[in-house]
N, C-alpha and C positions, 0 to 999 in steps of 0.2 A: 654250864656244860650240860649238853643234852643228852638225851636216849634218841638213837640216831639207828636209820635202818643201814643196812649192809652197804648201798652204793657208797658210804664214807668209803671203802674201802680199795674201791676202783681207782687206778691208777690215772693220771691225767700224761705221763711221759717227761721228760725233759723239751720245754715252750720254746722254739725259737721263733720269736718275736720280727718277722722280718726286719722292720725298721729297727729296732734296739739293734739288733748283728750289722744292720749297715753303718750305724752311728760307733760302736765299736770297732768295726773294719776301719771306720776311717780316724780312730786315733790310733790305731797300730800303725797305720799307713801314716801319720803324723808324725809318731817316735823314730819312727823306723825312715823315713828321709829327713826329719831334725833334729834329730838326736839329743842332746844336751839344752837348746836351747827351746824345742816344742815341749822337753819334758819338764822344766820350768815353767813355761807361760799353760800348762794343763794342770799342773800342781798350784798355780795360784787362784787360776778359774775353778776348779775344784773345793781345793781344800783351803783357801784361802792363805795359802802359807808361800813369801814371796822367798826363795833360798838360792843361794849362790852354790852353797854344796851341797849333795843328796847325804853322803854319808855321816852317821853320827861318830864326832872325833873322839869323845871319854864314856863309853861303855860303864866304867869303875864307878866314875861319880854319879850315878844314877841312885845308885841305893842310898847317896844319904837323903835323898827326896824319898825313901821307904819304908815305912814303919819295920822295925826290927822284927815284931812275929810274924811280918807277911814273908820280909828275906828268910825266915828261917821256914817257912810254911813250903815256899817258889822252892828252897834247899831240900826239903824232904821230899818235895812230890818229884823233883827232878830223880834224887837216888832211888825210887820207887822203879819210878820208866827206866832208870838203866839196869836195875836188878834184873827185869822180867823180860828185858829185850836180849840181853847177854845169855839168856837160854835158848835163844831162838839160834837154832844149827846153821854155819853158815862157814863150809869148810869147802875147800878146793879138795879133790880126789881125782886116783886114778887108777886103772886095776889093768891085768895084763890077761885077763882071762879071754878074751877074742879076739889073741894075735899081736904079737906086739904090747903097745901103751893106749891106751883111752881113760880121756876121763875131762875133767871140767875143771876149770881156773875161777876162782872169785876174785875178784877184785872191785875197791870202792869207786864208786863215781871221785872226779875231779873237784867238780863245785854246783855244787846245788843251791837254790834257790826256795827258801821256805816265804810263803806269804803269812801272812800278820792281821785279819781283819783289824780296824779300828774304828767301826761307825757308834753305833747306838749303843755298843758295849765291847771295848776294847778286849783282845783276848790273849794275856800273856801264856795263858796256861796252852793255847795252839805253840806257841814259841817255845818251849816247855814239849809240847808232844811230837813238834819235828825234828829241834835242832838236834833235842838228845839221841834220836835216831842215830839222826846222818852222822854225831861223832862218835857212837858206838861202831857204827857201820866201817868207819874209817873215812868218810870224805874228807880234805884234806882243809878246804874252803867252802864255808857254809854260811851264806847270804841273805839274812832276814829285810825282808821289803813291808811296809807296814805306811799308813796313811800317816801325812803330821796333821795334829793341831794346833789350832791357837791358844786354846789352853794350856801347853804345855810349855813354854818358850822357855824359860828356865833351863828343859831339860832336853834342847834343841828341838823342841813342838814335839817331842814323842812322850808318852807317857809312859813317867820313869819306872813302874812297875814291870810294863812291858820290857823296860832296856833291862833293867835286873835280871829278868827270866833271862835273855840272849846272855846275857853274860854267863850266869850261873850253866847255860845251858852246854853252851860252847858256842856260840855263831862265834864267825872271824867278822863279819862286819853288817852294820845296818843299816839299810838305804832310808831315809825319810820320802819314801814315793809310794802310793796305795792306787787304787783301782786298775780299770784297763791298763792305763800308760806303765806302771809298774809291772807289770805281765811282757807288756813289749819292751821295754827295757832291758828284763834281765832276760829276753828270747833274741832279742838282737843286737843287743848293747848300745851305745850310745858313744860318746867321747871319753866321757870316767867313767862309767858303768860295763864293766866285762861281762859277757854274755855268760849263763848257765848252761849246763847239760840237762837240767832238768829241774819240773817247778814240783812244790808239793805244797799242800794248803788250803784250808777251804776259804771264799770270802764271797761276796756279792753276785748279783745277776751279771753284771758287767764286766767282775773279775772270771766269774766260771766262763762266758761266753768267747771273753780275750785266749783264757788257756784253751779253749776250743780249738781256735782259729789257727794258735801257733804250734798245736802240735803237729809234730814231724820237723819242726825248726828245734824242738824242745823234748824231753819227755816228760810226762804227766803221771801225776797218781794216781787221777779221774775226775771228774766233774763232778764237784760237789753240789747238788741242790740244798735246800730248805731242809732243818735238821727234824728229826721224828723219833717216835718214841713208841712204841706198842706194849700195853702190860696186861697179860692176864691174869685175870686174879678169881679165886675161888670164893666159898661163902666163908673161911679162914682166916682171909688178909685182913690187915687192918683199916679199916674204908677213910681212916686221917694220914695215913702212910702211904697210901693210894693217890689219895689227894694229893699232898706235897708233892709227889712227882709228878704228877700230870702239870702240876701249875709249875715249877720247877723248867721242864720241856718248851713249858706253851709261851714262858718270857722271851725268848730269845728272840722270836722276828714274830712279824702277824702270820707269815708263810708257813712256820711249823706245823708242824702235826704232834697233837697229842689222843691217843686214842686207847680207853679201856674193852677189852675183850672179857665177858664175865659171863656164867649163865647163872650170877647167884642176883635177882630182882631187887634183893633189899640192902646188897652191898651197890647194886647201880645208883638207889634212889638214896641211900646216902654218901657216898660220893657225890651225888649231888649237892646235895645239903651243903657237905662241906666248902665244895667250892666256891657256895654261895657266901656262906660266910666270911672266907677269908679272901674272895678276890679286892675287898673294894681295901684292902689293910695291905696291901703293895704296890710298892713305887712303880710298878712296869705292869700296873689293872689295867688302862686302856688298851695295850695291847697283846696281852693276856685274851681281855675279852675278843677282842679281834680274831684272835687264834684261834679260839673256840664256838665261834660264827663260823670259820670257813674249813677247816681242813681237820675237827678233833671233834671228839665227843666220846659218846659211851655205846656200845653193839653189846646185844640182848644175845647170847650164844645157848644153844641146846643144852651144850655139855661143852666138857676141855676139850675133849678130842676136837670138835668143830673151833672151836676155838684159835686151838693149835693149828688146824689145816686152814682156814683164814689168814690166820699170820705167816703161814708158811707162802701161802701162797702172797701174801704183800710182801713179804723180804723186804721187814722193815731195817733201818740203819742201828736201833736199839730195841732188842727186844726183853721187857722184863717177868720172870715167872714169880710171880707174888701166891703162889702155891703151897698146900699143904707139904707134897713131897716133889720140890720143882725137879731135883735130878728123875724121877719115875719118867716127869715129861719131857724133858730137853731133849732123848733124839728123837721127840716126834717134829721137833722144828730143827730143818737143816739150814734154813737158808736166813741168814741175819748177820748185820755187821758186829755186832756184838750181844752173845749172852749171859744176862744177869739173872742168878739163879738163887729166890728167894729175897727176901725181903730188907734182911740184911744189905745185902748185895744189890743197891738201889744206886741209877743209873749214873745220877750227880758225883758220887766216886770215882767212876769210870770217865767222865769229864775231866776228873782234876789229877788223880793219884793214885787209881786202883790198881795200876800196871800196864795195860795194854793202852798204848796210842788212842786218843778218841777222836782220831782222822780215819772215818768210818763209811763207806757206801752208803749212799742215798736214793734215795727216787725210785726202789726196784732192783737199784742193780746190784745186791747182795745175793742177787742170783745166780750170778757170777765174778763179782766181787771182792776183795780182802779187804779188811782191816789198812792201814800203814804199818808195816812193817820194814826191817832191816832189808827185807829184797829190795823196797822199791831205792836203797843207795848201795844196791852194787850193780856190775853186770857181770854175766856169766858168759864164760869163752869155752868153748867147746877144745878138745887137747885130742889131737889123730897122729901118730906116732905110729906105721905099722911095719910089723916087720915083713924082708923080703916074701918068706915063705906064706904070710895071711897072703900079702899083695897077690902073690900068683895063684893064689888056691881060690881066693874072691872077684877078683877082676872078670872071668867068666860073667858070670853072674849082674856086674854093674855093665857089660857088655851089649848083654842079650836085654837088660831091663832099660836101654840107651835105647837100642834099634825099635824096638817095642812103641818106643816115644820119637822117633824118626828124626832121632839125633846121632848123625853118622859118626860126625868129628867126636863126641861123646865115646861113642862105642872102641873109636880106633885109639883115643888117648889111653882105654882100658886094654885094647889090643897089646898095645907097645910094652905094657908093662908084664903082659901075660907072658908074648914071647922076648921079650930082653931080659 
């Protein structure tokens, strides 16, 4: 890991690859006029797994394929995410204070569709951060789609760690289908495959590109890119606590971003050190080192303040304060999918168990972006109930702001109720 100038920090956007989107275009267009039988013959080219049926039939017998401290590990980190999600306010209202009734209706999505990455490191703990949502949320039918293997045949080619999480989590069912074709599947169904209302999930270039394509057939959480990790850190933190996360971040894909913000020299030059010594003592060094050739390293900062206004302005998807006193600093960064404050509070927590979803804004867009949360499985309906007396006293008003916009039939629908 290097000492690296400022353009680390420049944002590259979300790549649409023209030919990658056209090659994806046309396996939605695949699924979507062959239904059943293109999403076999793409699931064998693919993943090499030849299946007569998508879904997995026994859920239950997954876990005796699981070591007993992992189910009991998958059972904690689950009651975790439901504690912390059951606080988030999520209540229908309505008040009579302008006239009449107003107010707003919640209610859960139908059937949502959670993805599953499965490539270079399968990820029960996503299965874990969406389904527990969706059945706190209330959805009724919650549909993990996750790639098969051939390693896994025993356990219908999925790995049984993964089935345990769906189990533990709540899904009602799990499709053995992963990348693009899985995306068009559950957007447009197929022969056994019933369509979604909506996907949530991060997984591949080819999975985020599919959920692109189909939204407005579907809704989306967002377009997950390449996951990241930003930590500032003072002359304080510990520079082998520093390490561990940065190398931690930078396993996951060679696309990650791991990146230290510091202005202390001798906590950079040993973070250095350390990565040096511990990269080549992990199973996932080669693309570790990859990681940290292209998208991560260490920025030389003035002070914290600059610090913090660099990170604020990348709105990274993890940002961590490895700080003397990180609450002093945390409202000077607004914009981040999630804040981990102090050192304690190091990001790999918030991956598995620390509470909050770690289905997070990527690429920038924590600019405008949440977290996963309980919103994205309901939807909100708007409740208009008014009485006679508001109706005549307002209708002026929605009359004159009609004509204004040279919508006549608008103005005289308001007319009619003014004088009748």
């Amino acid at each position: 890991m290097k000492i690296r100038d400022r353009a680390l920090l420049q944002r590259r956007g979300f790549e649409d690859d023209p030919e990658r989107l056209a090659r994806v275009a046309g396996l939605l267009a695949e699924v979507r006029s062959g239904g059943d039988a293109a999403l076999r013959a793409l699931t064998a080219r693919f993943d090499r797994v030849t299946l007569d049926d998508f879904a997995v039939r026994d859920l239950a017998g997954a876990r005796a394929h699981v070591p007993p401290e992992v189910l009991a590990s998958l059972q904690f980190a689950a009651e975790r995410l439901e504690r912390f999600h059951r606080q988030q306010p999520l209540a229908s209202w309505t008040t009579r204070e302008l006239g009449g009734t107003l107010g707003q209706r919640v209610t859960p999505l139908r059937r949502v569709g959670c993805y599953a990455p499965g490539g270079t490191a399968p990820l029960p703990s996503t299965v874990l951060h969406t389904v527990t949502l969706a059945r706190v949320a209330g959805v009724r039918e919650i549909v993990v789609a996750t790639p098969p293997s051939p390693a896994h045949a025993a356990t219908g080619y999925v790995n049984p760690v993964l089935l345990a999480a769906a189990e533990i989590a709540g899904a009602t069912e799990v499709l053995r289908i992963g990348g693009a074709q899985a995306i068009a599947a559950l957007a447009y169904g197929t022969e056994t495959v019933r369509p979604v209302d909506k996907i949530v999930g991060p997984g591949n270039v080819y999975v985020t590109l599919a959920k692109k394509l189909v939204f407005g057939v579907v809704g989306l959480d967002g377009l997950a890119g390449p996951t990241e990790t930003v930590v500032i850190a003072d002359e304080h933190a510990d520079p082998a606590w520093v390490t561990a996360d940065l190398l931690a971040q930078a396993e996951h894909d060679v696309l990650a971003s791991a990146i230290l913000l510091t202005p202390s020299e001798p906590l950079a030059r040993a973070v250095e050190a350390h990565v040096a010594q511990r990269l080549e003592s992990l199973p996932r060094a080669d693309i570790i080192a990859q990681t940290f050739e292209r998208n991560s390293g260490i920025v030389l900062t003035r002070d914290l303040d600059e610090a913090c206004a660099l990170a604020d302005e990348y709105a990274p998807e993890h940002l961590c304060l490895a700080v003397r006193d990180p609450w002093a600093w945390a409202p000077k960064v607004t914009r981040a999918g999630g804040l981990f404050l102090g050192e304690h509070s190091f990001e790999v927590l918030g991956d598995y168990l620390a509470g909050p979803s770690h289905v997070m804004p990527t690429g920038g867009s924590a600019r405008y972006a949440s977290p996963l949360t309980l919103l994205d499985f309901v939807r909100l309906t708007s409740l208009v109930a008014l009485d006679p007396a508001t109706t005549a006293a307002i209708a002026p008003h929605a009359a004159r702001l009609a004509r204004a916009e040279s919508l006549e039939a608008h103005a005289r629908a308001a007319d009619a109720r003014r004088n009748g």
